[in-house]
Structures are given as structure tokens and as C-alpha cells.
C-alpha positions in Angstrom: -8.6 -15.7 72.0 -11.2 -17.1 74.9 -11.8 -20.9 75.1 -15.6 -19.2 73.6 -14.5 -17.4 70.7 -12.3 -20.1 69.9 -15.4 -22.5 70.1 -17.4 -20.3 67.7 -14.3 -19.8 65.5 -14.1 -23.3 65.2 -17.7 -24.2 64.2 -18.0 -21.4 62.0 -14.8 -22.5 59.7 -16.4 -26.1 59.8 -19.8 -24.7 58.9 -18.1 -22.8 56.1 -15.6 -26.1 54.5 -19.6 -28.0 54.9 -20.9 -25.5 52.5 -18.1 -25.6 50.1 -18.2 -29.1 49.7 -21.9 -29.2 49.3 -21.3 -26.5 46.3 -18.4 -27.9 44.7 -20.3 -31.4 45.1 -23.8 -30.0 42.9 -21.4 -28.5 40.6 -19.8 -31.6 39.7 -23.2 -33.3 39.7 -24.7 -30.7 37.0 -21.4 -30.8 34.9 -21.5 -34.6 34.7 -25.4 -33.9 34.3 -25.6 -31.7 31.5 -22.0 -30.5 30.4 -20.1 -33.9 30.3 -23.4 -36.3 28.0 -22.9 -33.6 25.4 -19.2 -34.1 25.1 -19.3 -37.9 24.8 -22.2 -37.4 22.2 -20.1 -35.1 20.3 -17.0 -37.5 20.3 -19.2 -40.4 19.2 -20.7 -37.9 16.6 -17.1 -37.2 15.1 -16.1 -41.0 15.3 -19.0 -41.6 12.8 -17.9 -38.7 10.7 -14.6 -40.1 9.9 -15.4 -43.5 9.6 -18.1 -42.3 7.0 -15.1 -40.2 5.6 -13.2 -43.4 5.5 -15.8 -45.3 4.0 -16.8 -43.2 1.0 -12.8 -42.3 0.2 -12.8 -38.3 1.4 -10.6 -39.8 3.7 -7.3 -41.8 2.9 -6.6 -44.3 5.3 -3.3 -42.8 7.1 -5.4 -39.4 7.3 -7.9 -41.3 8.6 -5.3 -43.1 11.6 -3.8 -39.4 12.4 -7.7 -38.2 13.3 -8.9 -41.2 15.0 -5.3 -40.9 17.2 -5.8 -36.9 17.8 -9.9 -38.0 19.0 -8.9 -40.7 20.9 -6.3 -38.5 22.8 -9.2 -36.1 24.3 -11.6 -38.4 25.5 -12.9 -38.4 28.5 -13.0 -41.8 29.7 -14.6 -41.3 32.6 -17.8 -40.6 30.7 -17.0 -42.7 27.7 -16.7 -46.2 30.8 -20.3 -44.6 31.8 -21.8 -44.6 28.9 -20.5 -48.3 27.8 -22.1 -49.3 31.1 -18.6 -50.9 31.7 -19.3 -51.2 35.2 -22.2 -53.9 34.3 -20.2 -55.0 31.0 -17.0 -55.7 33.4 -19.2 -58.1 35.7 -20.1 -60.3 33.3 -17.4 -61.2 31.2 -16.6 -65.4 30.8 -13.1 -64.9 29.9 -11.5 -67.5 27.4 -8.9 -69.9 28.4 -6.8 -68.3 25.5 -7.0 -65.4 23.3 -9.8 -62.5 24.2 -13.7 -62.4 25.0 -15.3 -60.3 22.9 -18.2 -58.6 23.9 -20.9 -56.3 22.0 -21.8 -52.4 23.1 -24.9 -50.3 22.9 -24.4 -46.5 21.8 -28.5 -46.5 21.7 -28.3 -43.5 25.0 -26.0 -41.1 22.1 -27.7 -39.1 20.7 -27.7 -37.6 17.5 -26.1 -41.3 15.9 -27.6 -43.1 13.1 -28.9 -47.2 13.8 -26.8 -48.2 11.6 -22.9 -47.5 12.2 -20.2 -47.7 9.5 -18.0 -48.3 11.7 -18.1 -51.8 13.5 -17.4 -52.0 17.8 -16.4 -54.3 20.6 -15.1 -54.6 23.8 -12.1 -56.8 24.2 -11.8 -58.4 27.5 -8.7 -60.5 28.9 -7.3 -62.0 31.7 -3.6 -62.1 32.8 -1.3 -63.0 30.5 -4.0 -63.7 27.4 -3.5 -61.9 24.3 -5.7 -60.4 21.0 -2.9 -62.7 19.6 -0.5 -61.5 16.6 -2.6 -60.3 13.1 -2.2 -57.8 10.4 -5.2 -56.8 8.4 -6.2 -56.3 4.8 -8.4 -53.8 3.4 -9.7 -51.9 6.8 -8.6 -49.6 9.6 -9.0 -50.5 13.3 -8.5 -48.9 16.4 -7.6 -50.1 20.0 -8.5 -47.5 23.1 -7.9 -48.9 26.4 -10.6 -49.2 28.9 -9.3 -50.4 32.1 -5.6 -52.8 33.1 -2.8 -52.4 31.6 -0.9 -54.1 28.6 1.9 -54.6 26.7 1.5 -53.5 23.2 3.4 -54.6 20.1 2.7 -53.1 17.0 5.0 -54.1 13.2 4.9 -52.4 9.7 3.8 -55.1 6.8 6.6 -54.5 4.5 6.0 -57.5 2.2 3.1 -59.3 1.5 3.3 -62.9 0.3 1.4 -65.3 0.1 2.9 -67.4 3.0 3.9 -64.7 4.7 4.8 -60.9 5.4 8.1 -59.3 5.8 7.4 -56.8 9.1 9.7 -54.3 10.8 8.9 -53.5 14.6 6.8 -50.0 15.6 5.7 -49.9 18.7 6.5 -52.1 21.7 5.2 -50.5 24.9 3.1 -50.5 27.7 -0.7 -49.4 27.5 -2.9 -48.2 30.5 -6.0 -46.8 30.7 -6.6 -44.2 27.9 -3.6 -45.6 26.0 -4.3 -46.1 22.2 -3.1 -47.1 19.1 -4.0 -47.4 15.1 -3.9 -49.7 12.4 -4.2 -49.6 8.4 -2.7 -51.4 5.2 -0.2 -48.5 5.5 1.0 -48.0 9.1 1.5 -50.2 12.0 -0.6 -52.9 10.1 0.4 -55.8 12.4 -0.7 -55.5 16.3 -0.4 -57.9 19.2 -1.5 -57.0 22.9 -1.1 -58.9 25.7 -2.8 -58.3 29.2 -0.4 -57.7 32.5 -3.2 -56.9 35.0 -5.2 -59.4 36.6 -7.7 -58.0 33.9 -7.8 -55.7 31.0 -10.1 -54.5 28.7 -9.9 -52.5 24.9 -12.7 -50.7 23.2 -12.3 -51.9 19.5 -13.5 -50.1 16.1 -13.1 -51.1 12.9 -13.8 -49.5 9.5 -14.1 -52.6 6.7 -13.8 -52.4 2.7 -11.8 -49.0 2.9 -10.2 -49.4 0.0 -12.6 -50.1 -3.2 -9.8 -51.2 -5.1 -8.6 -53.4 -2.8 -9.7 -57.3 -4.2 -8.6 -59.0 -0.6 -11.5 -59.3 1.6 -11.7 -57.3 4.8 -10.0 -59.7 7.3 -7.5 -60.5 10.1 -4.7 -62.3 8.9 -2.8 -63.8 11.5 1.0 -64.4 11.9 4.0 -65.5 13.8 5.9 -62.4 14.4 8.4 -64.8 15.7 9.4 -66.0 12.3 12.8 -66.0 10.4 15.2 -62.3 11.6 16.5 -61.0 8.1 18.4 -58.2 8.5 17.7 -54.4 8.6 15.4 -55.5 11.7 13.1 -57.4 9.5 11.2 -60.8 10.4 10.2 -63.0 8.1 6.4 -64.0 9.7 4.6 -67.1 8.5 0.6 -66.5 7.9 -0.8 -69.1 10.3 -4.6 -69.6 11.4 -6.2 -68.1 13.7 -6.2 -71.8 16.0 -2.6 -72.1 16.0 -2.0 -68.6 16.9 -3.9 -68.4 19.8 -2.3 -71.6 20.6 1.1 -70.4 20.2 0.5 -66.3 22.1 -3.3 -66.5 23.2 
């Protein structure tokens, strides 16, 4: 090949890998354009559906944890951090000296959901070593998806309830990164305690309150030490404490 037609071979391949990239660049500007808004609508859409499920009993509460799990598994964060404006959100944050900053979002840009939400939503923002400090719940179902860091993620079964205290056998004890997610009922995994290990972290929050209409406790966190008494079988005794002295002890 002549020094020429090597010249001209050369620009033409460069001309050529130029217009690929412009193509395969406005294709993944119109996807994110029109194909990807659609899809996060549609997963807020079902979010709603279930929690109304939830909410009116067509849905028992363990149901209800298995279909929030299989949503959360397919979302696509990328889009879900756009429309939470997490960008702006993540800016902003005053982070507490203990425990987590909780922060409000907007879903007014999805379409097709009603103003007002059964289900109730935060973001929970942390620094280093700060934790959404040890709690079970009664009478609602929450669910933690993570946003952005990483954490390590502790999750018990409420065996016993008492008035002092529960009896709670360990779950889950992992780490969580981005799309990482877990669930929580009366039933399953009741207890949950995460504590940041990146320099931040953040958790998209839901909650569904009141699930259970003949449940008489009020739709709370309860918070514990899961450091209480060992019993055997892998049990732990765990004092009820408030919400002060836990974050004093694990925030």
C-alpha cells in the first residue's frame, strides 16, 4: 500500500468510527429520552399498586416484601438517581453528627401517580461510620434501596415480643452497594440496622403504615439494642430503648 492510499485509508476508517459514535451517541440520547421516563414511570406506577394492595389487605404483608424485593431488583437506577434529582439532593445534605439526615423527594415529574401516596418516602443520607441505628417496627412494611456508598447491613427476625424487649435471631449481615436492597414486616426480617462505610451513603426509604387493621400497636419504629443478653439457639435477648440512647449507643 502507497504512503497515499494509506493516508486515505486512514481518514476514511476515522471518518467512519466519527459516524458511529455520533449514531450510537443519539441513540442513547432518544432511549434515555423517550424509552427510559416510561420505565421509571411504570416502576413508580407498580410501587403504588402494591402499596395500595398492602394498604387495603389484597396483599398480606410477606407477599407484599417478596414483590417489593422482585421490583426493586429491576430498577434502573440510573434513571430512578435522575428522577430523584439526587445529583442536587446529594449537594445539599447537612449530615448529623449521629444517626441519619433525612431528606424529602418529589415524584411530581411521574406521571400517571396520584398527589397523594399511600405509601410514605425519604432519602436517608449518612456519613462514614453513622448509622439508621438498630429498630424493629410494628404494624407496617418498609423498604431500604440503596442509592449511592456502600454499607454494612444487619437485618434480625423478632421472635418475641415483650414489653421490655424482643427475643431476635440474626438474617442478614452483609454488605450493600448501590442497587442493594432489603425488606422489612412484622413477619420477616422485622429488625434492621445499616451502617455507612463510604465517605457517604445514601438509601431511598418507603414505608407502608397501619397494614394490619387488626393490629392495636400504632405504626412505629421501636428501637433496640441488638447487643443484649445471647440465649441460645442464636437468640439475643434485646432491650427496647429510645430512640436518644440508641443513636447514642450505634448512631
Amino acid at each position: 500500500m502507497t504512503e497515499m492510499n494509506r493516508r486515505a485509508f486512514t481518514r476514511s476508517a476515522l471518518r467512519s468510527l466519527t459516524a458511529l459514535a455520533l449514531i450510537e451517541g443519539l441513540q442513547a440520547h432518544q432511549l434515555f429520552g423517550q424509552d427510559v421516563k416510561p420505565i421509571v414511570d411504570d416502576w413508580f406506577k407498580e410501587l403504588d399498586r402494591l402499596s395500595k394492595e398492602l394498604k387495603d389487605q389484597k396483599l398480606k404483608d410477606l407477599a407484599f416484601q417478596s414483590a417489593l424485593e422482585k421490583l426493586y431488583a429491576r430498577v434502573d437506577l440510573a434513571s430512578l438517581l435522575k428522577t430523584l434529582d439526587f445529583e442536587r439532593i446529594a449537594k445539599g445534605v447537612n449530615y448529623r453528627a449521629k444517626g441519619e439526615t433525612s431528606l424529602p423527594v418529589d415524584f411530581s415529574n411521574v406521571k400517571g401517580l396520584p398527589t397523594k401516596l399511600v405509601f410514605g418516602r425519604q432519602i436517608f443520607a449518612l456519613k462514614k461510620g453513622r448509622s439508621v441505628v438498630p429498630h424493629g417496627h410494628d404494624n407496617m412494611a418498609t423498604g431500604f434501596l440503596i442509592l449511592d456508598g456502600k454499607f454494612r447491613g444487619r437485618h434480625w427476625d423478632r421472635v418475641e415480643d415483650h414489653d421490655d424487649h424482643y427475643i431476635i435471631k440474626p438474617t442478614i449481615d452483609r454488605d450493600f452497594g448501590p442497587g442493594g436492597f432489603s425488606t422489612v414486616s412484622d413477619h420477616r426480617d422485622n429488625v434492621h440496622w445499616f451502617t455507612a462505610e463510604s465517605d457517604t451513603a445514601f438509601i431511598f426509604n418507603i414505608h407502608v403504615l397501619g397494614v394490619d387493621p387488626n393490629n392495636d400497636a400504632v405504626a412505629s419504629r421501636v428501637y433496640i439494642d441488638p447487643m443484649g443478653e445471647k440465649l441460645a439457639g442464636g437468640l439475643t435477648k434485646a432491650p427496647k430503648i429510645t430512640s436518644d440512647r440508641a443513636r447514642e449507643l450505634y448512631g
